[in-house]
N, C-alpha and C positions, 0 to 999 in steps of 0.2 A: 497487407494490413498489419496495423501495432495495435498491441491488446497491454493496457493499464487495469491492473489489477487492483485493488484496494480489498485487504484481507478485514474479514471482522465477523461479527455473529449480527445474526438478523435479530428483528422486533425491537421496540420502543424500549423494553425496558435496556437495551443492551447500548442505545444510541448514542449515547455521550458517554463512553466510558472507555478506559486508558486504552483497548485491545480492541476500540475502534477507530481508532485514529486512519485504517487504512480505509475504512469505509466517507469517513469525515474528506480524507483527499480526493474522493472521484467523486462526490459532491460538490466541492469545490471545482472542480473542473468540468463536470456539468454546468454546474451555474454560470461559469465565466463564459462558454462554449454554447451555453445552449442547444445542451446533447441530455434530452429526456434519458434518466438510467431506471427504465421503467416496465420492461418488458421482462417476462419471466422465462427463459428458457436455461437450459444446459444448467438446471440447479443453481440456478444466480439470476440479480436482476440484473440485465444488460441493455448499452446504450448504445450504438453505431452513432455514428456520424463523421464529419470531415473538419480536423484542426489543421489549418497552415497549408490545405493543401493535401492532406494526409488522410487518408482511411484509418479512421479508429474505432477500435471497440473499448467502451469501458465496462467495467466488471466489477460487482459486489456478490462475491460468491452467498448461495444461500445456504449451504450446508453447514454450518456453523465452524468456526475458527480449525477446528482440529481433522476438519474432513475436508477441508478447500481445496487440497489436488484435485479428488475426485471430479468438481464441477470444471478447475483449469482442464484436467487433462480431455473433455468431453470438447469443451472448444477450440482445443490443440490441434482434437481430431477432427472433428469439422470443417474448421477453415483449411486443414491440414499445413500450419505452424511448424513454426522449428524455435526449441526456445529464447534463439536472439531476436525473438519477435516480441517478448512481452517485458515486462516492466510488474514488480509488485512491489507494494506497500503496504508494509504494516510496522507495529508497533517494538521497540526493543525497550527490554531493562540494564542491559548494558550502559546506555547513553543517557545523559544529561536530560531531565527535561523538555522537547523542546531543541534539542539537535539535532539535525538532519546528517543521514550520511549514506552515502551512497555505495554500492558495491556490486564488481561485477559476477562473482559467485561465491559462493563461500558455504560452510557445511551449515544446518537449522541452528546451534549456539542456542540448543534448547527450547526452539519455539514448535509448537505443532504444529500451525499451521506450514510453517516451510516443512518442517518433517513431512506432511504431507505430501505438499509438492515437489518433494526430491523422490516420494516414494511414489507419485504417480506419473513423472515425467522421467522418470530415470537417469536425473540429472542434478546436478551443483551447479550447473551452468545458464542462469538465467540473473537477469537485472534484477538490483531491490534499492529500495529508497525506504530508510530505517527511521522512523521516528522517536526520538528518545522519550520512554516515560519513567527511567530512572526505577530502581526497587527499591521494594519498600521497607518499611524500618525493621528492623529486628523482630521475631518474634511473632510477623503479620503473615499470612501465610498465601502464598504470589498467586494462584488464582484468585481469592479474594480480592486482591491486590488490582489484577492486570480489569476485572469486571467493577469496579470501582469509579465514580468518575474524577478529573483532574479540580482540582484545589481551587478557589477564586484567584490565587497567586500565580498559579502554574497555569490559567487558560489562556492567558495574552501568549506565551510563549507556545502553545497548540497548537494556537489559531496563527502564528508566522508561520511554524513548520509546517502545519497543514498546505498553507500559500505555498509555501520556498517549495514543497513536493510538487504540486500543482504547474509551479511552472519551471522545475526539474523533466518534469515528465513532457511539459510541450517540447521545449528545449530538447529532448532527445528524440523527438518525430523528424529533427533537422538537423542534429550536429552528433557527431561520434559521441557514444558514452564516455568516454575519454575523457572529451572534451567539459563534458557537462558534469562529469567529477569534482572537475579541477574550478571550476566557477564555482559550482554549488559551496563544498571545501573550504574556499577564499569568503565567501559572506559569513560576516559573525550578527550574532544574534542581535537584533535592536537596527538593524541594518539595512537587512531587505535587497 
């Protein structure tokens, strides 16, 4: 089984807003799939079903952004995973708007939610697919910032990354991470 993660804070008010964008991609891949993400268990809403041929689960942890290992590490241990099993997505201010970029481990780079899931998986070594939403201006202060939603200018560029994630993440149910780097990488934005 491959588990898609999509990192973000639960309830309405949080739904559109920059530091959900990892939530916005397993939406998007429910909808395409037609894999209800609807059931509550292991502290997250989760989806099972079958893309390409592939046992999946997707995953919107419920424990809000800064405790998300916790619910990953629960489903690790259940289906009893190893983490070249899963795939997560969430938001960076490192990156552009609107740029996708993928990596195969790498330290949190300041986000909590990965701090988490390094601290409950005992690992750097699992997939991410980084969505850029760029920091913000001088003087604004980055949790405000990351709980904020994206700009009328900046959502056509969401709503590609969101896609380009979406099918980053089928793409890797069937081809080496590697390989789906090196694609993903090669599309520039306006492109698809």
């Amino acid at each position: 089984m491959k588990v898609i993660i999509g990192l973000g804070n639960p309830g309405k008010k949080y739904e559109d807003t920059r530091h959900n964008v990892g939530f916005m991609a397993i939406d998007k891949i429910s909808e395409q799939w037609g894999i209800p993400v609807a059931q509550e268990k292991f502290r997250a809403l989760v989806g099972e079903g079958r893309i390409e041929g592939e046992r999946v689960l997707l995953v919107k942890p419920l424990t809000y952004m800064n405790l998300s290992g916790e619910s990953v590490a629960e489903i690790m241990k259940f289906y009893k995973l190893v983490p070249d099993d899963i795939l997560v997505i969430y938001d960076d201010l490192d990156l552009p708007v609107g740029q996708l970029r993928l990596r195969e481990k790498g330290s949190a780079g300041g986000h909590n939610g990965i701090k988490s899931l390094i601290a409950h998986l005992g690992t750097q070594e699992f997939k991410r697919a980084k969505i850029g939403i760029s920091r913000p201006l001088p003087g604004r202060s980055v949790s405000d910032y990351v709980l904020s939603e994206f700009s009328k200018s900046e959502q056509p560029l969401i709503a590609e990354a969101v896609e380009l994630s979406a099918k980053a993440s089928v793409m890797w149910l069937k081809e080496s991470f590697v390989k789906v780097m090196n694609h993903i990488h090669s599309v520039k934005l306006g492109d698809k």
